[in-house]
Structure formats: C-alpha cells, structure tokens
C-alpha positions as CSV (number, residue, x, y, z in Angstrom):
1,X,0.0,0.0,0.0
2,X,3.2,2.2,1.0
3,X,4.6,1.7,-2.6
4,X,1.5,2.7,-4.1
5,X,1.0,5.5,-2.4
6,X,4.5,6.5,-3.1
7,X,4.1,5.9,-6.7
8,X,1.0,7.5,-7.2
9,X,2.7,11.1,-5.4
10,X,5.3,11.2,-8.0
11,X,9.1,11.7,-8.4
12,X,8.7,15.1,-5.6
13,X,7.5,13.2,-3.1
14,X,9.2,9.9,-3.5
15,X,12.6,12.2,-2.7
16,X,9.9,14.0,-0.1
17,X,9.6,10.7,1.8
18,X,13.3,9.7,1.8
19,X,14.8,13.4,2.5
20,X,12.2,16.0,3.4
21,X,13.8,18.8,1.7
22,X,10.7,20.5,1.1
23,X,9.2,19.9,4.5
24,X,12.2,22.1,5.9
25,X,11.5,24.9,3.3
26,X,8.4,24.8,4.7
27,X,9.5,25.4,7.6
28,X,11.3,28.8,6.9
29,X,8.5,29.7,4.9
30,X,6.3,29.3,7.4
31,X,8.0,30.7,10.5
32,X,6.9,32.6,12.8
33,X,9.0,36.0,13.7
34,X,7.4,39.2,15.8
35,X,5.9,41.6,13.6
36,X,7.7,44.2,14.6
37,X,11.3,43.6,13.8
38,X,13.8,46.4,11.8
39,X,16.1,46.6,9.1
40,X,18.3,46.2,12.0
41,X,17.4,42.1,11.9
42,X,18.7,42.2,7.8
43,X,22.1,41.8,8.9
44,X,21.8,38.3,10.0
45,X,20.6,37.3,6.6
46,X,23.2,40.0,4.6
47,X,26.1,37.9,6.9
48,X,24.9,34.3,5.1
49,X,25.0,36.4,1.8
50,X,28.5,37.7,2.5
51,X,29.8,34.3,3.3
52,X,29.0,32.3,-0.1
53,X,30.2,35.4,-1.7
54,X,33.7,34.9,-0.3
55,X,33.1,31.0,-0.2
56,X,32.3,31.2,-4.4
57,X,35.0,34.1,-4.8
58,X,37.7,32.1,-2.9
59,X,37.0,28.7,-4.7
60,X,37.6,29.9,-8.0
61,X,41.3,32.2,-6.7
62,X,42.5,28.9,-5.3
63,X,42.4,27.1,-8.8
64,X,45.1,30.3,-9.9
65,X,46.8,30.5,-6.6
66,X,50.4,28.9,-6.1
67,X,51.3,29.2,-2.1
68,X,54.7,29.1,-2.7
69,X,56.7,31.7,-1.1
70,X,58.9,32.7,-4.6
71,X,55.9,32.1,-6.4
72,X,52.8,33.5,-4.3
73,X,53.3,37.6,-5.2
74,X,53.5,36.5,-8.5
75,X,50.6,34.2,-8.2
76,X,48.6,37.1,-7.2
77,X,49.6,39.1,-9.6
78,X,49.3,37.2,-12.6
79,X,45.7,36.8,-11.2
80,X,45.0,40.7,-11.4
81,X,46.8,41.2,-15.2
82,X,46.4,37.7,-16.8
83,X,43.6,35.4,-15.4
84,X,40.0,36.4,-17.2
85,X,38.6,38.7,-14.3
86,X,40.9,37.9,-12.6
87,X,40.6,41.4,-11.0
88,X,37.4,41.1,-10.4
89,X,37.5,38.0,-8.5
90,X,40.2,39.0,-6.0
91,X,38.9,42.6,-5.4
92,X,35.3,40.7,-5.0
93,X,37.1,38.5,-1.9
94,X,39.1,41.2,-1.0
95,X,36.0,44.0,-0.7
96,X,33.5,41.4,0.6
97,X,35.7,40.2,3.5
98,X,36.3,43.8,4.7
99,X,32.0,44.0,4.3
100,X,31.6,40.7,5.7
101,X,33.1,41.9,8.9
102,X,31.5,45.5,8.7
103,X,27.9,43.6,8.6
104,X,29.4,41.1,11.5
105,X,30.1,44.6,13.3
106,X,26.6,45.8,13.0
107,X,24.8,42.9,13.8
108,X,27.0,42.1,17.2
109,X,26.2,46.1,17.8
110,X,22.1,45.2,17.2
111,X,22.3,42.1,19.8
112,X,24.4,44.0,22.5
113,X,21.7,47.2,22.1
114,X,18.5,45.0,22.5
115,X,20.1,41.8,24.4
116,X,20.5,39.1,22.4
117,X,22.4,37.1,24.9
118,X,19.5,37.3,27.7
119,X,17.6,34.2,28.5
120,X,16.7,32.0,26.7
121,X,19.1,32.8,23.7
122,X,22.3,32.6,25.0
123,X,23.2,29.2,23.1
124,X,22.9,31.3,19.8
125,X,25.0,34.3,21.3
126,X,27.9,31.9,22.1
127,X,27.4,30.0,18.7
128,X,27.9,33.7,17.2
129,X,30.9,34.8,19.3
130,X,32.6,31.5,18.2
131,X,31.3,32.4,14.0
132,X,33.2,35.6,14.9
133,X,36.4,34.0,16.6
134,X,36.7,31.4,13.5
135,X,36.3,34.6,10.6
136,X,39.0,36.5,12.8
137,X,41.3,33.2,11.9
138,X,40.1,32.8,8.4
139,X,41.2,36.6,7.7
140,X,44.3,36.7,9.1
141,X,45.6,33.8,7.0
142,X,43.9,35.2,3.9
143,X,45.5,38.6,4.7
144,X,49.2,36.2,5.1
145,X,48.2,35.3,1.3
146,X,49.6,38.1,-0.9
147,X,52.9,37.8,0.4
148,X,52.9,41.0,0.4
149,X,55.3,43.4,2.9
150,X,52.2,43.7,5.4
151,X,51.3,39.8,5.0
152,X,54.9,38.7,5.7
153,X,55.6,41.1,9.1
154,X,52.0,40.8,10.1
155,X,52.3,37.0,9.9
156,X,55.6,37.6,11.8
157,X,53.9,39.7,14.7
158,X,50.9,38.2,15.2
159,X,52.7,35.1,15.4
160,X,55.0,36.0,17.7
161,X,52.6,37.0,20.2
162,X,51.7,33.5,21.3
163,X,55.6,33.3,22.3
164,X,54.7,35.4,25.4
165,X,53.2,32.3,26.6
166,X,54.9,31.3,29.4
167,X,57.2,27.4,29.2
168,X,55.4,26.9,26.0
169,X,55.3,30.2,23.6
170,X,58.3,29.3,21.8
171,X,57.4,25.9,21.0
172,X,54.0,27.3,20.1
173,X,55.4,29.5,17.3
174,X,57.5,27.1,15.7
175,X,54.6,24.9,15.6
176,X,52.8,28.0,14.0
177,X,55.9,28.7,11.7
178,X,56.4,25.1,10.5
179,X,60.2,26.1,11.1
180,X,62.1,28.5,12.8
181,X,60.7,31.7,10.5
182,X,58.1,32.7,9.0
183,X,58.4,31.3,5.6
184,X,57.2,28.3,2.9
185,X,55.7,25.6,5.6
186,X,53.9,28.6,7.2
187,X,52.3,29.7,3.7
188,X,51.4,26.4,3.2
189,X,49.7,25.7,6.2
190,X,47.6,29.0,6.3
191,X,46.0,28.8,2.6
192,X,45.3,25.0,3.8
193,X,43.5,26.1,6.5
194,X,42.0,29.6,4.9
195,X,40.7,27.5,2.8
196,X,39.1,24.9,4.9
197,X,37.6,27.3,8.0
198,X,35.0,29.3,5.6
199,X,33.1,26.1,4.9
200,X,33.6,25.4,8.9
201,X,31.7,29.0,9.4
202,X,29.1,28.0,7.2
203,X,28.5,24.7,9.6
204,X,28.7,26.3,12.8
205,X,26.3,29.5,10.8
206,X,23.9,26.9,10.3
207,X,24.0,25.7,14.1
208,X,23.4,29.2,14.9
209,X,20.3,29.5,13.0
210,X,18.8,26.6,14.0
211,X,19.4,27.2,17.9
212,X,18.2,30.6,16.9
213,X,14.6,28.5,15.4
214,X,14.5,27.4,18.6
215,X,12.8,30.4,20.4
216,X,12.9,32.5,17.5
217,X,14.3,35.8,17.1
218,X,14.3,38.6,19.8
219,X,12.5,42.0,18.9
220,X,13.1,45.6,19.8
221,X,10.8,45.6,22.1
222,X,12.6,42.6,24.2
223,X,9.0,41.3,24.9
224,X,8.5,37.7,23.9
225,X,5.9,36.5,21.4
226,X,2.7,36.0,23.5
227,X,-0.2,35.4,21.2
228,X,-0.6,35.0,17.6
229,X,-1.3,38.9,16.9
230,X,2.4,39.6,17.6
231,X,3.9,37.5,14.7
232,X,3.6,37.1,11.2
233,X,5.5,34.7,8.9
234,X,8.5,35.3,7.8
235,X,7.9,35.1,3.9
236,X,6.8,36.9,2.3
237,X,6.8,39.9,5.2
238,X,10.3,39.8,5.8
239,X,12.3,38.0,2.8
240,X,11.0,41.1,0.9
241,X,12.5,43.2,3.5
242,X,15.7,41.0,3.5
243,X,15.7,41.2,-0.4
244,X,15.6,45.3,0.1
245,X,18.7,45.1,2.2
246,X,20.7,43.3,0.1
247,X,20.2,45.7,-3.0
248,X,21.6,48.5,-0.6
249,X,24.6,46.1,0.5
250,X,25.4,44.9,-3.1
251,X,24.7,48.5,-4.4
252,X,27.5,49.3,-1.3
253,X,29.8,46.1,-2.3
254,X,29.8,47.5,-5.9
255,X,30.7,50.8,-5.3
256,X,34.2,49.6,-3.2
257,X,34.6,46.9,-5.6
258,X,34.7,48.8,-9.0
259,X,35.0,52.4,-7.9
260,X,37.6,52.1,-4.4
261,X,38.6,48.3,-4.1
262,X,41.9,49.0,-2.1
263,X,41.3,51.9,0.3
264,X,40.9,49.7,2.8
265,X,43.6,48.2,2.1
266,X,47.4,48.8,2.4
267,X,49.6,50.0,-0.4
268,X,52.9,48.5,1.6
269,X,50.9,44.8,0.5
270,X,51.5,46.0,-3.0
271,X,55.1,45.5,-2.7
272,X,56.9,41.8,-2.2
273,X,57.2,40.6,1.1
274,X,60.9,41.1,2.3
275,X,62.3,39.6,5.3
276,X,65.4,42.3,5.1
277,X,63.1,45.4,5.3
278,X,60.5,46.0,8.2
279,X,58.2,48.2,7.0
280,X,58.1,51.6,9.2
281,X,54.8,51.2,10.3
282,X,53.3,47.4,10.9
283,X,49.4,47.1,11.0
284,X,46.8,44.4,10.4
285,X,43.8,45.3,8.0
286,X,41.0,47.5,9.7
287,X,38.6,45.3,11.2
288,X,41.4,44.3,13.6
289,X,42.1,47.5,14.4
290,X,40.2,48.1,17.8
291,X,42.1,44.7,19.2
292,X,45.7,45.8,17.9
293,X,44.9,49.0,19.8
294,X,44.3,46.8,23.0
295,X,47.1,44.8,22.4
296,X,49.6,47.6,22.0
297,X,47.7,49.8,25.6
298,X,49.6,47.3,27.7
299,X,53.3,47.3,27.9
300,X,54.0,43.6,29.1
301,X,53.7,41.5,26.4
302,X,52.2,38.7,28.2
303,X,49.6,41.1,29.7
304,X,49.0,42.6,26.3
305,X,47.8,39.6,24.7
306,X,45.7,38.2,27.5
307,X,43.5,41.4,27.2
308,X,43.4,41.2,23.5
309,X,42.1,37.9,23.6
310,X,39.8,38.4,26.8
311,X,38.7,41.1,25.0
312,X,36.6,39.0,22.5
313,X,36.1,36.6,25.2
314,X,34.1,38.8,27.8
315,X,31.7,38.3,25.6
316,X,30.6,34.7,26.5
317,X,30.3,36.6,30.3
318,X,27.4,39.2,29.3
319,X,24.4,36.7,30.0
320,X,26.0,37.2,33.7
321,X,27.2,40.6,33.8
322,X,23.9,41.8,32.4
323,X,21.6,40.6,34.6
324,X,19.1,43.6,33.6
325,X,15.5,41.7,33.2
326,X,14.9,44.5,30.2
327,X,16.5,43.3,27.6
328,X,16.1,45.9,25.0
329,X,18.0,49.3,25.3
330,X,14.6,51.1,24.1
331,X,13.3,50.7,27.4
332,X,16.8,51.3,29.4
333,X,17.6,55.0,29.4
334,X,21.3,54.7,30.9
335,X,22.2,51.7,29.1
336,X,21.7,53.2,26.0
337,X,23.9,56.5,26.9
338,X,26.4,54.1,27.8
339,X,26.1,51.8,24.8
340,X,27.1,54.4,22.3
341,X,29.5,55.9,24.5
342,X,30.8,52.1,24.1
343,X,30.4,52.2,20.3
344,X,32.5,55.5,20.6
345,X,35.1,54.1,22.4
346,X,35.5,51.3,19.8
347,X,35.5,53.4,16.9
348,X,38.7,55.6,18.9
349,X,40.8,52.3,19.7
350,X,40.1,51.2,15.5
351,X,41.7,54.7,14.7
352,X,44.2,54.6,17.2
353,X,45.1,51.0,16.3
354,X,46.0,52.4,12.6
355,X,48.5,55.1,13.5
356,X,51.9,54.7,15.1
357,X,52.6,53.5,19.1
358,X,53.4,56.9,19.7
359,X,51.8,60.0,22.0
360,X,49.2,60.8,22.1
361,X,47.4,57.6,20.5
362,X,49.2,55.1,22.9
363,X,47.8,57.4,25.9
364,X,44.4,57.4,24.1
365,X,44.4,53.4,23.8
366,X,45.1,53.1,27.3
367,X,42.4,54.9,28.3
368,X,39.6,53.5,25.7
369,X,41.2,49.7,27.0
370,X,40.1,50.8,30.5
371,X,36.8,52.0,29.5
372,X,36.3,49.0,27.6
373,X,36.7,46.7,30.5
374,X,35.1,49.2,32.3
375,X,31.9,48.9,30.3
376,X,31.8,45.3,30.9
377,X,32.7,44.3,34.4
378,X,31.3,47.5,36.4
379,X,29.5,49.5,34.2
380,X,26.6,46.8,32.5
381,X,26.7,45.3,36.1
382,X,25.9,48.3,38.0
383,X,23.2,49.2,35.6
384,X,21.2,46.0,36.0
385,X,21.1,46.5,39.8
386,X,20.4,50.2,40.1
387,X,19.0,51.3,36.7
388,X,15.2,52.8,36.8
389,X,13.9,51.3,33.4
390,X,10.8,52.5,31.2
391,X,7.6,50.2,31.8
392,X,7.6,47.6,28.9
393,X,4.5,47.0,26.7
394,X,2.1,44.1,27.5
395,X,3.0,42.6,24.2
396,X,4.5,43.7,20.7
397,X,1.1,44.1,19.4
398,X,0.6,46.9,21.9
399,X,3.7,48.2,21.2
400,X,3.2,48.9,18.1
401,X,-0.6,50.2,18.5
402,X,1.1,52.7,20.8
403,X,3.5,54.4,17.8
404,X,1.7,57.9,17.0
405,X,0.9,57.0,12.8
406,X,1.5,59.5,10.2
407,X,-1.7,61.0,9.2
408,X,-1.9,60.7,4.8
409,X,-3.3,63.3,3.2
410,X,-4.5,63.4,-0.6
C-alpha cells in the first residue's frame, strides 16, 4: 500500500519521503517571527549572503593561486593582469571580506543594544561569538596570502605574540611557523587552512540559525511573542525586507569593488614581502584595528595579549554581567547612553590601532582599553542592579498600536 502511495505522489514526493527537503523549506516559509522587527534584523541574513560570496569568490582564486613563497606575489599578480577577471574575483574577496566583517560589526552592535544574549538565547549568542572567533582566523591567514610586505611582518607579529606564553610560547610559534621563521611551511599551512575554516563557518552558521529557530528571534521591544497577533511569517513579510537590504549592501559592495577596491587596504601589500626590510609602520587590515589598539595599551607582552584575547572573550560573560531583566536598550535609558559611548570608544581604539605606538594615541588606547573593561565588568553590572527602566508593553502588538501614525493626506 506504501509503494502505491509513493508511486501515485510522484518523483517530488518519493525524494519528499526519503529526504524532506521540502518539508524544511516549509518550515522557513512558514515561520513565525514578531511583527515588529527592523532593518536592523537584515544583517543576519546579509552575513549568510557575504559568506558564499567569499566562499564562491575564494573557490575559483585557489584554482590560480600557487602558495609558494617565490611564487605566491606572482601568483597574485598574474591573477589581477592575466587570469579572465581575474581582477574582479580578488577585489570581490578582498572587498567582501572587509564588508563581511562590517555587517558582522553591526549585527553584534544590534544584539548587545537589544540583548540578544539574555535568557533564553544565549546558546545562539555563544554559537555567534565563536562564527566571529573562527572569521578572525580565516582573515588573518587570507590577509598572510599576498605575500605581500604587510602579510609577511603581520604573519611575523601576530605570530610572535603567542611566544609570550609562558614554558610553551616558543614551542608554540615554531609549531605555527612550521620552522624556525616565518616562511614556505607557514604559507602552506595558512592557505590550507584559509581554505578549509569558511566552509567550517558556514557549519557552525547553520548551528546558529537553527538554535536561533528554537525560540525564534528577539524584537526591539525585548517582549517575547505572546499570542498570535504579535507574529507574522517570515515570507513573504520579511524575505522582501531582507531582499531590500541586500540591493543597498550589493549597491554598497559594488561601489568599493569597482569604484575604491583598495582603500581599505594597504599599499605597503603591493610590494613583495621582504624579510630584510621591516616596514616603518606594521598594521593588520581595519577590522582588527580596535584589538591591535588593546594589544599595543599594555606594555608587558604577556599582559597585552591576554587582554586582546579576553577582549573577545568577555563576551561569553554578558548573559552574567547583564543581569538587567529589560532586555532591549529602548526601554533602558542609561544603558543606551552608555552603549554608544561604548560604540564611541570602539571606533577611537580602531583609529588609534591604525596610527603609530606613539603619544598621544598610545595614551588614548590606554584609556579606551580601560573604558572597555570598564563597560563590561562594572558599568553593564551596576546598571542592572540600580537602573530605573521604562515600563515595557504588555505585548509587541501593543507596542506597536502605541506608535503615533502618520496621518496621509491626498
């Protein structure tokens, strides 16, 4: 009887039956999200967008690529002048990894504004802080690539840091190195793994949004979904709004690509790496800015490296040090000065991280590293114990009846 009905369903649901691809598209068609959410929820969806652009982009400059340290400039090179848009391809990657982490920045900036991290999402917070950890790794290899004067000494100080470790640190680096300098095995070994860790983004991506399906998505009001009034499904409602931001991002990512693909870039990568010449002013590309900043505030070495790194990692803390039952910074007066103070003080340490360790931008750094800290362990604390909050809506759908409407006329 099984076979018949089977049969009689046709080819669709025979596969339907055996893999229930369609039953899961269902699903996202048919899911549930609060009716009130922003452009400021796009960004999830414009991060999955970025990815396969640098996953397609990057498959097609490995088949040209030689990672071979006489051989890699050249590689590069021959890829811009001689490959069949060539040019094209590698200002695509080079572009979209720089937008990749600019729509990463945003979207980490939306969940610390309106709590993504509270109860009960904290599962996908940590899932994202690890997305963001693993891109970190993926770019600095990719940016080793070029063998260019800034991917050789930037390869060579980065590196280096992890010999502050104490008994091990040496040994650590030459593991790193392959050898006892930066050079072929170490090439080797990062476009192995550059190559590799996107497709291990998209795995743990796809973790993220299915511990995100879990409870579904948080709102700007903070206020869970309590009857059916508050949601609506998320096509067509919000697809179209997701297909909306991604025309802006693409018109965005075109503009950089074909109009200014390498100012945010560094002309110093434009000449061949050179283990001879140390270029007078050593910095890693911009979206590592803020934590080279960090880094460079502290003058032990040891020290400075343990609050670069614990710098990303405070992040798994906030579920604790925010123990604010608002979660959204609509309804927290104080919190919100203090976010964008925070957001300031990021912005400062990514400038100061791209001028020389010198006064008065190593004074500066200092100071934004301490307000940073600051921010987390005493600040976001504090506020959660002593902060008068706004009363919160009874529901979205109240919310939203509340917002004074714009009277038409004509």
């Amino acid at each position: 009887m099984t076979k018949k009905v089977q049969a009689s369903g046709g080819f669709w649901n025979w596969i339907e039956y055996r893999l229930p691809i369609f039953a899961f598209l269902k699903h996202f068609a048919d899911y549930k999200v609060p009716k009130n959410l922003s452009y400021a929820w796009t960004f999830g969806s414009l991060a999955g967008l970025a990815l396969m652009l640098q996953i397609l982009t990057g498959l097609f400059l490995a088949m040209q690529y030689t990672p071979q340290v006489d051989m890699a400039f050249n590689s590069v090179e021959n890829i811009m002048r001689n490959v069949n848009y060539g040019w094209l391809l590698r200002y695509l990657h080079a572009v979209g990894a720089s937008l990749f982490f600019m729509v990463i920045y945003i979207h980490m900036a939306r969940g610390l504004y309106y709590g993504s991290y509270k109860s009960p999402r904290e599962l996908v917070w940590f899932v994202g802080i690890i997305i963001f950890l693993t891109m970190m790794a993926t770019a600095f290899m990719g940016y080793v690539l070029p063998w260019g004067q800034m991917s050789f000494w930037g390869a060579k100080v980065i590196t280096n840091l992890f010999s502050a470790l104490p008994i091990i640190g040496e040994d650590v680096v030459v593991w790193l190195w392959g050898g006892y300098s930066v050079g072929n095995p170490t090439l080797n070994r990062f476009f192995a793994l550059h190559f590799l860790l996107p497709f291990v983004i998209l795995g743990i991506a796809i973790l993220h949004v299915v511990a995100l399906h879990i409870h579904g998505s948080g709102n700007p009001t903070g206020v869970e979904i309590k009857s059916k009034k508050d949601s609506i499904p998320f096509h067509p409602y919000y697809t179209v709004k997701d297909f909306v931001g991604m025309g802006i991002f693409m018109v965005v990512f075109f503009y950089f690509v074909f109009f200014n693909p390498n100012i945010l870039g560094h002309p110093d990568n434009y000449i061949e790496a050179n283990p001879l010449v140390t270029p007078a002013h050593i910095v890693p590309e911009w979206y590592f800015l803020p934590f080279y900043a960090i880094l460079r505030s502290i003058p032990d070495k040891l020290g400075g490296v343990v609050m670069m790194f614990s710098s990303i990692m405070v992040m798994f803390l906030l579920p604790w040090l925010d123990r604010s039952p608002v979660k959204s910074g609509t309804y927290r007066p104080l919190f919100r000065l203090f976010f964008w103070i925070f957001i300031a003080v990021f912005c400062i340490l990514g400038y100061v991280g791209g001028n020389p360790a010198e006064a008065p931008y190593v004074q500066i750094g200092q100071a934004c590293t301490f307000w940073y800290f600051l921010h987390f362990f005493a600040i976001l604390p504090l506020l959660s114990k002593f902060e008068k909050t706004k009363p919160l809506p009874n529901s979205i759908s109240e919310s939203i009846a509340a917002k004074p409407r714009k009277i038409q006329h004509g």
